[in-house]
MARRO-301614 format. One record per residue (C-alpha): residue number from 1; x, y, z. Coordinates in Angstrom, 2 decimals. Example, Ala and Ser with C-alpha at 12.3 -4.5 7.8 and 13.67 -1.06 7.14 Angstrom:
BEGIN
PT     k        c1        c2        c3
PT     1     12.30     -4.50      7.80
PT     2     13.67     -1.06      7.14
This chain:
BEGIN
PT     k        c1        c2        c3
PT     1     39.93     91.22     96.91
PT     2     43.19     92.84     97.91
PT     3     45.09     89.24     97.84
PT     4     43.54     88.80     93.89
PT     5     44.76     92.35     92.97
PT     6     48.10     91.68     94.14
PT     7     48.35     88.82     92.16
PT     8     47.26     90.08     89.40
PT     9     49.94     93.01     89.66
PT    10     52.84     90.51     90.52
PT    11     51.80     88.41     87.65
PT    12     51.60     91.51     85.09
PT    13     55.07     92.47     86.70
PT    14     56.46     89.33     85.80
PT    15     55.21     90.23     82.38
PT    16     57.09     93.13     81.91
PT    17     60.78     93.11     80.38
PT    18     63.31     91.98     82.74
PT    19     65.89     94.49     81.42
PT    20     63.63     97.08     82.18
PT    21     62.83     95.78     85.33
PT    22     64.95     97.70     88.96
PT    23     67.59     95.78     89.93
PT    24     65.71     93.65     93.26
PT    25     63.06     93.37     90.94
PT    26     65.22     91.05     88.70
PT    27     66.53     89.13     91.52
PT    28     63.38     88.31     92.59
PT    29     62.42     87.27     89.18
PT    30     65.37     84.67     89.06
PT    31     64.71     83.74     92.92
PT    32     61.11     82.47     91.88
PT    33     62.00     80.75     88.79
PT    34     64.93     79.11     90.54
PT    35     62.55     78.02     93.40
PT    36     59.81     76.77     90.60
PT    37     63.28     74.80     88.87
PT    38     63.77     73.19     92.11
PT    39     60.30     72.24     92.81
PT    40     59.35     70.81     89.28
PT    41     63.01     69.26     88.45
PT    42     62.39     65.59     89.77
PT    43     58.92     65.62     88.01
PT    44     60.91     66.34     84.44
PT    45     63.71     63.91     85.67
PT    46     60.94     61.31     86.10
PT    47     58.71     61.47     82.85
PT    48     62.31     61.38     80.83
PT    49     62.40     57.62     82.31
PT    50     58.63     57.15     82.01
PT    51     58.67     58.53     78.47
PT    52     61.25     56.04     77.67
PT    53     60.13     53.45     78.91
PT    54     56.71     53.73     78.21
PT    55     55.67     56.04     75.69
PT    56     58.95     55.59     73.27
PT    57     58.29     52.99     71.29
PT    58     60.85     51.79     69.07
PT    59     63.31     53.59     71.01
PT    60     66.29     52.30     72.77
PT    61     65.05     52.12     76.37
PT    62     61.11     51.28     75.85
PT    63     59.92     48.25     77.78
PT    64     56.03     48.36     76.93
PT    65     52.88     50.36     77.31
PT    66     51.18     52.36     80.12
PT    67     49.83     49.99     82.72
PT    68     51.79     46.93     81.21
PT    69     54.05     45.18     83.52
PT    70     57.41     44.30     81.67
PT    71     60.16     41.98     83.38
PT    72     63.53     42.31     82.49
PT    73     65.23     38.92     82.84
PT    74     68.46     39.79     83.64
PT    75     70.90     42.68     85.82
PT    76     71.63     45.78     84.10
PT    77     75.01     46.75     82.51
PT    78     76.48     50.13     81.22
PT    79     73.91     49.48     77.85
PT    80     71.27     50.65     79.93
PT    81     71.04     54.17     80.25
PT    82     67.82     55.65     81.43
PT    83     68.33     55.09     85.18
PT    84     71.52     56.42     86.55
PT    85     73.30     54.95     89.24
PT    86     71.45     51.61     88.92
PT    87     71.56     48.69     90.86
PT    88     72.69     45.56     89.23
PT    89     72.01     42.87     91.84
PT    90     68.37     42.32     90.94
PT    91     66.43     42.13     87.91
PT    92     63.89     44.42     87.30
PT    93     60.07     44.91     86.63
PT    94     58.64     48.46     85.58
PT    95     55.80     49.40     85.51
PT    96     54.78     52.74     84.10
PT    97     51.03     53.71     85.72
PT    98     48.40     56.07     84.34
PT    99     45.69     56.18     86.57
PT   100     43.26     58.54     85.59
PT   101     40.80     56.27     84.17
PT   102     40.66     53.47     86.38
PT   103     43.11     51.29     89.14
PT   104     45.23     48.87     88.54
PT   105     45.96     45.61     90.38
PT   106     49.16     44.65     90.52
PT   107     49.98     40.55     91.38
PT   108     52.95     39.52     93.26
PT   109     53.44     35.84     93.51
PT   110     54.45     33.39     96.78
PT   111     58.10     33.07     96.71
PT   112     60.30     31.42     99.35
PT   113     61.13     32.77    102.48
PT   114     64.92     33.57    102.40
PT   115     64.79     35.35     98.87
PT   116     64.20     39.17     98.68
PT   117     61.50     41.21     96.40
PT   118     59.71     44.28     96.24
PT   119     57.53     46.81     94.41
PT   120     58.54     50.00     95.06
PT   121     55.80     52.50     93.88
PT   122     56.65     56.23     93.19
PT   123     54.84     59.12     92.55
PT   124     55.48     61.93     89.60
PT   125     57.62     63.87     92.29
PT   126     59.62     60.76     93.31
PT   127     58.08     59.94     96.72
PT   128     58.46     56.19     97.77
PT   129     54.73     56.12     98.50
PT   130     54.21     52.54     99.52
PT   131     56.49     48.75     99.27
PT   132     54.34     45.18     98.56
PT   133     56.77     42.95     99.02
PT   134     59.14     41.29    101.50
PT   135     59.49     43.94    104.36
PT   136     55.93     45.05    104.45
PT   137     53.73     42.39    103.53
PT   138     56.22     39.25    103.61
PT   139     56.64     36.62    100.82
PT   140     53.32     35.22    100.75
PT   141     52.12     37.26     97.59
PT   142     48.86     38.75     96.88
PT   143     46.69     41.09     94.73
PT   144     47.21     45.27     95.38
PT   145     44.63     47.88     94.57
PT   146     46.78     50.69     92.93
PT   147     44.64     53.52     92.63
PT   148     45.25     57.35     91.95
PT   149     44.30     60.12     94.16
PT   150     41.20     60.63     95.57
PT   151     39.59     57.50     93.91
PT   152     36.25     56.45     94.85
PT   153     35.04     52.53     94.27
PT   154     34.42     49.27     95.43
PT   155     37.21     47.22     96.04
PT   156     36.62     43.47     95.03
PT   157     37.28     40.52     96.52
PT   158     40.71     39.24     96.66
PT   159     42.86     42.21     96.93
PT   160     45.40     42.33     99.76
PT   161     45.83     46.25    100.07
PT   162     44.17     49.63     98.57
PT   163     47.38     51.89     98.01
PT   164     46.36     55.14     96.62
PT   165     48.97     56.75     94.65
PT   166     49.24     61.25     94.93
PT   167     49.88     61.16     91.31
PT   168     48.23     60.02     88.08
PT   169     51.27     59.61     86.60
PT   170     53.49     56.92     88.60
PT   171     55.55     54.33     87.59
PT   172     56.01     50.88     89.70
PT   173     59.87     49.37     90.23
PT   174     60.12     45.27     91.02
PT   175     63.32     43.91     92.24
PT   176     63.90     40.46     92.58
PT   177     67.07     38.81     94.26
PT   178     69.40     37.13     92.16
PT   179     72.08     34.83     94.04
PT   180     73.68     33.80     91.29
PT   181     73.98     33.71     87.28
PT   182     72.82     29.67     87.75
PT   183     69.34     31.03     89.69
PT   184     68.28     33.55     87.05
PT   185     65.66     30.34     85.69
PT   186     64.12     30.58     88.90
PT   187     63.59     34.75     89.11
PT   188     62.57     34.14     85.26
PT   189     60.17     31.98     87.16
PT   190     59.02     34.77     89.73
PT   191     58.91     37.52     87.19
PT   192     56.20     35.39     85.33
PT   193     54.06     35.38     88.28
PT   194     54.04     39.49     88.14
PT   195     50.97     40.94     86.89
PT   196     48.74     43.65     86.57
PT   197     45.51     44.04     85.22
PT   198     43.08     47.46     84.97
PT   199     40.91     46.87     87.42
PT   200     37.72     46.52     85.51
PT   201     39.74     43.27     83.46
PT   202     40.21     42.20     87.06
PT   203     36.45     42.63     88.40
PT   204     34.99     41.76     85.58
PT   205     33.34     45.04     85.80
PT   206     32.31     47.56     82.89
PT   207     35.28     49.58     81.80
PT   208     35.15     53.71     82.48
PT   209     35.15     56.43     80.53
PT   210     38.02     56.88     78.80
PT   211     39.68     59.65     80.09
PT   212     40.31     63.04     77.63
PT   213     43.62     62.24     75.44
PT   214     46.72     63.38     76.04
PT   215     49.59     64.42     73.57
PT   216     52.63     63.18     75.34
PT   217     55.29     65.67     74.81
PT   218     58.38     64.44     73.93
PT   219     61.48     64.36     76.28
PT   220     65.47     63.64     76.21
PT   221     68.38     64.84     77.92
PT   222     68.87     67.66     75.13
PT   223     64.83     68.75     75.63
PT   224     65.45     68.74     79.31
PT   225     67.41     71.63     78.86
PT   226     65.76     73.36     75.74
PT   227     61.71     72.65     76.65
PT   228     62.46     72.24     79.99
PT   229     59.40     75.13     81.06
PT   230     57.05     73.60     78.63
PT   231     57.67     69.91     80.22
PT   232     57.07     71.44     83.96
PT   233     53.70     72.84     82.52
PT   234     52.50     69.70     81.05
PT   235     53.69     67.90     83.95
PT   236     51.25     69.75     86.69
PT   237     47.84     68.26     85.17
PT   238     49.34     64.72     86.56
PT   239     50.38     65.85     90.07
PT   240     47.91     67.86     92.47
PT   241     49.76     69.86     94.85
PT   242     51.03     68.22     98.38
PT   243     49.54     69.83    101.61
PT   244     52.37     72.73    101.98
PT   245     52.87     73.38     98.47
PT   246     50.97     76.41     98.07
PT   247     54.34     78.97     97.64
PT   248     55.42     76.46     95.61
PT   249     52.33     76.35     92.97
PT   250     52.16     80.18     93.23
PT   251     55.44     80.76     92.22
PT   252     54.89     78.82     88.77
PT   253     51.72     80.68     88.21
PT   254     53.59     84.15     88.75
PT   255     55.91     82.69     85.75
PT   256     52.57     81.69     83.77
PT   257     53.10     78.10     84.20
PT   258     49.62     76.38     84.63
PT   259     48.09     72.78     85.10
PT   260     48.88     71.55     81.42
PT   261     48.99     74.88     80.03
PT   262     51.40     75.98     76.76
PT   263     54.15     77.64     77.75
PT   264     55.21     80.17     77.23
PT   265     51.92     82.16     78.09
PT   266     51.20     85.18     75.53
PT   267     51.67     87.53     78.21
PT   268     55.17     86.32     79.04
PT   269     57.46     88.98     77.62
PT   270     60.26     87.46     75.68
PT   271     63.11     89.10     77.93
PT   272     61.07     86.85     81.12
PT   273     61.36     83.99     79.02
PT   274     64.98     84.35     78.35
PT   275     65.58     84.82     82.12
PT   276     64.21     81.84     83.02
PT   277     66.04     80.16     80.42
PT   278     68.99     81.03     82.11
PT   279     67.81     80.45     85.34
PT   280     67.29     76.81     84.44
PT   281     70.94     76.32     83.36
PT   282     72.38     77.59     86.33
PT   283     70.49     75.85     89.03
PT   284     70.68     72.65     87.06
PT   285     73.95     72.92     88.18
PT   286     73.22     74.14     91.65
PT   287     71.40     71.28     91.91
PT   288     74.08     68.45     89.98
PT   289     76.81     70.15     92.64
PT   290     74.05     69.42     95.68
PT   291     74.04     65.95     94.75
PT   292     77.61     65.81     94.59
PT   293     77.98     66.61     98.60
PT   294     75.01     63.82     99.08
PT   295     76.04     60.93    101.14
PT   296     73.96     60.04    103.95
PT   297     71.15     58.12    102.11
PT   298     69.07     57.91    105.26
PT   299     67.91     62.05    104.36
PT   300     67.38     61.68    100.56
PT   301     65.10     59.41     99.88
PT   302     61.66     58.75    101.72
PT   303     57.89     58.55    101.66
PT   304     55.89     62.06    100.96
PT   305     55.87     62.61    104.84
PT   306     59.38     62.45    105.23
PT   307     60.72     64.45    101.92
PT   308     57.95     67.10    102.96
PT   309     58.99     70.65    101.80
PT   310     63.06     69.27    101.06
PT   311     62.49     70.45     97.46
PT   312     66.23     71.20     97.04
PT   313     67.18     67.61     98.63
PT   314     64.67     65.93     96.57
PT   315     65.78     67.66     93.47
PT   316     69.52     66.51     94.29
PT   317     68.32     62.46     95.06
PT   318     66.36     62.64     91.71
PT   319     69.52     64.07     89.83
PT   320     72.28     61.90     91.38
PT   321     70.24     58.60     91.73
PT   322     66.70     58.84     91.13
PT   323     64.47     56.00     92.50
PT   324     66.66     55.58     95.71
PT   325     64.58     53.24     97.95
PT   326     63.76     54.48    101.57
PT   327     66.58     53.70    104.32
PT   328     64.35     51.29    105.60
PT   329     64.06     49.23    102.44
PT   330     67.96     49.79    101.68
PT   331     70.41     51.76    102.96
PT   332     73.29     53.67    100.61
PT   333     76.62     54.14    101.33
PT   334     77.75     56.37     98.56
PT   335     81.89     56.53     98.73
PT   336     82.81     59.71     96.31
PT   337     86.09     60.53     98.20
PT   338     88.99     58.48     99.70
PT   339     89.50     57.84    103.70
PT   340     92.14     61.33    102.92
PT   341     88.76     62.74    101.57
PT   342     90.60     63.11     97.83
PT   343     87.94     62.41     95.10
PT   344     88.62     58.87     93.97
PT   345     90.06     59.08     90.11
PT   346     90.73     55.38     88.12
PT   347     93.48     57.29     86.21
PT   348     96.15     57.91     88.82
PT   349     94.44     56.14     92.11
PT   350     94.08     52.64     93.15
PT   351     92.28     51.80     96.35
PT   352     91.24     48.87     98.55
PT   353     87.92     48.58    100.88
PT   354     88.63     46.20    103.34
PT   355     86.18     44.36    105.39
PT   356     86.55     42.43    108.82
PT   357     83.85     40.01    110.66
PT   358     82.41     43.07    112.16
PT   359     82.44     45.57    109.42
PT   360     80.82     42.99    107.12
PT   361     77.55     44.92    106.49
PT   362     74.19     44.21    108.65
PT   363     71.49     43.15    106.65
PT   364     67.73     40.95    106.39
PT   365     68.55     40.63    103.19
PT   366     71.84     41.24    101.02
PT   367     74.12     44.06    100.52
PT   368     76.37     44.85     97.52
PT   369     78.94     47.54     96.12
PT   370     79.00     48.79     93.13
PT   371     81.29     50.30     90.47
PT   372     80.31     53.99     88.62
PT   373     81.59     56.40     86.70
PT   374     81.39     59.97     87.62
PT   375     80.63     61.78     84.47
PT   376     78.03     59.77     82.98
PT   377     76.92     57.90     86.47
PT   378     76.14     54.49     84.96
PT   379     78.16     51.30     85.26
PT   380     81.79     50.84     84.37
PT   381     82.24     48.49     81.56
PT   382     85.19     46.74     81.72
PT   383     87.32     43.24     80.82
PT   384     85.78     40.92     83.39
PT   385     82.11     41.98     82.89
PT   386     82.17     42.60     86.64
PT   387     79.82     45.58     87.45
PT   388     79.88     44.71     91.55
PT   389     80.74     42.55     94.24
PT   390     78.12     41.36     96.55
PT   391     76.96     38.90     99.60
PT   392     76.14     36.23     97.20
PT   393     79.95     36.41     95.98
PT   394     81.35     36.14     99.78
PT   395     82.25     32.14     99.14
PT   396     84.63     32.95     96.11
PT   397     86.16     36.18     97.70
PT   398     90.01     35.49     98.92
PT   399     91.04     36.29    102.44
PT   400     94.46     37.97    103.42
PT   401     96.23     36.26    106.47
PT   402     94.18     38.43    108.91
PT   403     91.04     36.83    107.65
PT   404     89.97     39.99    105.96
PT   405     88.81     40.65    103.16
PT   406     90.13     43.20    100.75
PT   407     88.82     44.44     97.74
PT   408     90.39     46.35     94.91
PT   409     88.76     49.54     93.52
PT   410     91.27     50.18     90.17
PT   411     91.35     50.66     86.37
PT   412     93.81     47.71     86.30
PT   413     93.52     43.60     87.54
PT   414     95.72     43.95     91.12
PT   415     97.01     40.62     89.51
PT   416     95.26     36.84     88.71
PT   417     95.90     36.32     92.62
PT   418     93.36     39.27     93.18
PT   419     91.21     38.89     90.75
PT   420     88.22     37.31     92.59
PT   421     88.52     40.38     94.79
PT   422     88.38     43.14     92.04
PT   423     85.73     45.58     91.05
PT   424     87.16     47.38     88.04
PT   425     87.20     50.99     87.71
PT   426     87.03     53.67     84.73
PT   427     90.08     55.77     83.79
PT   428     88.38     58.41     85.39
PT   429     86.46     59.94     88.11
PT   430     84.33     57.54     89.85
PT   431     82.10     56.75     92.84
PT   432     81.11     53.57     94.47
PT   433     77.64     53.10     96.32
PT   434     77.00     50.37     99.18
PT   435     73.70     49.25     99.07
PT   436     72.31     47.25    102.14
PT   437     68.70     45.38    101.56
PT   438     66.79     45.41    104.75
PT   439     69.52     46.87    107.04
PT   440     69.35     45.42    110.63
PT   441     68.57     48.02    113.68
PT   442     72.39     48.51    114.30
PT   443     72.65     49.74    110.24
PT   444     69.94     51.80    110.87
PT   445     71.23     53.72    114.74
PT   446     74.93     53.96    113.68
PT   447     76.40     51.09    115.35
PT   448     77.26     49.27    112.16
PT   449     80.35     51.82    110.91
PT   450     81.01     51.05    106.99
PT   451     84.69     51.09    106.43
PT   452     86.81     53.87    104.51
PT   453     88.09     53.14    101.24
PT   454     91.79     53.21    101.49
PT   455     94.50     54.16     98.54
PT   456     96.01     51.10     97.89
């Protein structure tokens, strides 16, 4: 009884006007609503690609409906802007799932042994929950159960694995290796093996109850920032709380903001709702300036286990390169700064990554770098239509008369000479990330060191 009064009296607190509040009374107004930004901001981050892609249509990034698997048959460039920091070495299939009805079974075809693919599946708070594919199940293919939480059925004949999602809202990322512009017939090939069927299509089973509607509130950058509140309130119905959450979840209830619930509440007093407001802006860019200092890619990204109470860390990863696949899948090296630790700029800077036989990355699979710019963090369009150099590329990269090989990070062509060995940057700020597909052990311990990048 106590515990329910003092709720009660926190909550009707909370109520009150903040400019009549005492001074630590305020501060702990803006801590909670900075620790519910934190906690809900990769949720928001992740419907505004879901909403998109999914629920958009007609608009520039929509790829199909709910539970529809859609292959993109070719790498992205800087026209696609819903993912930042995206990879460009694989096609894509998405998948946006919503499993409250019913499963899904999701199809991934034989493929030969050498070539890399995966599904990575991700819940609403962007947790790598599971990986069909290559690394986990091999190349063999097979049918996977995709259910939501806490599902209860018979699972038919035929399927390879039950993977049961935290979330009811998740959405489903397919890469398939490309080794060249001449092989994208054969991933076309692949991709038309992906499917994914509700599972009472696949059972041949009567369909469920239809589950109650839902009004899917609209999202873009601009609402981020204006609705944000409202979003994190609709969000909640979609993603029961992890074991461990329970500060969390109490802290948006103090600030009246409920399991699908309008926001603001009535009781809310306007001078609350301004404060939070504010609160939003600020540690948007608490958390943008987190992600900045981000470079060990091993610690950002990971299954729920792993990213268990790092709400700050996974607010960062979701903000400076949401959908990062876990270290064991592929490991990042993000370069931001020079080997003098100077931000690398295209306007007055040009630099050179060099690699030797035993700084050549480790890797199962295949390992690329790629070219982004720092303001918008999408790819760097440019002359050459060159977005990254990669393993597949090694063959047609020039070697120096040490037998290294040097790449050129710059705004302008080191010369026709070079060419083959340049990965154009902006005229401005700009990062490069290092992506290694099923690092070996030694990429993994620290024994594989990736080199500095070097002003040229």
């Amino acid at each position: 009884m106590r515990r329910r009064t003092f709720l009660k009296a926190t909550t009707a607190m909370m109520a009150l006007s903040v400019s009549s509040m005492p001074a630590f009374a305020r501060e702990n107004a803006e801590a909670i609503a900075r620790e519910a930004y934190i906690y809900t901001y990769p949720m928001v981050k992740n419907y505004l690609t879901m909403y998109q892609y999914a629920l958009e249509p007609g608009g520039g990034q929509y790829k199909g409906p709910l539970n529809t698997l859609v292959n993109i048959a070719r790498v992205y460039t800087p026209d696609d802007t819903a993912i930042i920091t995206p990879n460009s070495d694989t096609p894509y299939s998405f998948i946006v799932f919503d499993l409250r009805a019913e499963p899904v079974v999701v199809t991934m075809p034989p493929i030969e042994e050498n070539r890399y693919y995966s599904l990575q599946l991700i819940d609403l708070y962007t947790n790598n929950v599971d990986y069909p594919g290559t690394r986990v199940d091999g190349n063999g293919g097979g049918d996977f159960l995709i259910t939501g939480p806490s599902w209860k059925g018979d699972t038919p004949k035929g399927i390879k694995r039950v993977i049961e999602m935290p979330t009811t809202l998740a959405i489903g990322i397919v890469r398939t290796q490309l080794f060249s512009p001449d092989d994208l017939e054969r991933v076309k090939e692949i991709q038309a093996g992906y499917k994914a069927q509700l599972l009472s299509a696949y059972a041949g089973t009567p369909v469920p109850q239809a589950p109650p509607a839902v009004e899917w509130l609209s999202i873009s950058d601009e609402k981020m920032v204006s609705d944000y509140w409202s979003l994190a309130a609709f969000l909640l119905q979609f993603a029961p709380p992890y074991p461990g959450d329970e500060a969390q979840r109490k802290n948006l209830g103090i600030l009246g903001i409920r399991d699908g619930s309008p926001w603001p509440p009535q009781d809310l007093s306007p001078d609350t709702e301004r404060l939070m407001k504010e609160v939003a802006v600020t540690t948007e860019q608490e958390i943008r300036d987190v992600a900045a200092s981000l470079t060990d890619s091993s610690k950002i990204f990971g299954s729920p286990e792993f990213m268990k109470g790092q709400y700050m860390v996974r607010a960062a990863a979701a903000q400076g390169g949401i959908y990062g696949n876990s270290v064991q899948e592929a490991l990042y090296v993000i370069y931001a700064f020079d080997a003098q630790n100077a931000p690398l700029d295209g306007r007055t800077g040009r630099y050179t990554l060099t690699f030797t036989s035993e700084t050549l990355p480790s890797v199962d699979a295949f390992w690329s770098i790629t070219m982004y710019d720092r303001p918008k963090q999408l790819l760097v369009a440019n002359p050459i239509h060159r977005y990254l150099i990669n393993s597949s590329m090694l063959a047609d990269l020039k070697k120096n008369d040490k037998g290294e090989i040097v790449l050129y990070l710059q705004n302008e062509s080191p010369g026709a000479d070079l060419e083959s060995n340049w990965l154009p940057a902006p005229k401005d700020a700009f990062y490069a990330v290092m992506r290694l597909y099923l690092p070996k052990p030694e990429a993994l311990d620290g024994r594989w060191k990736p080199p500095a990048i070097e002003v040229g």
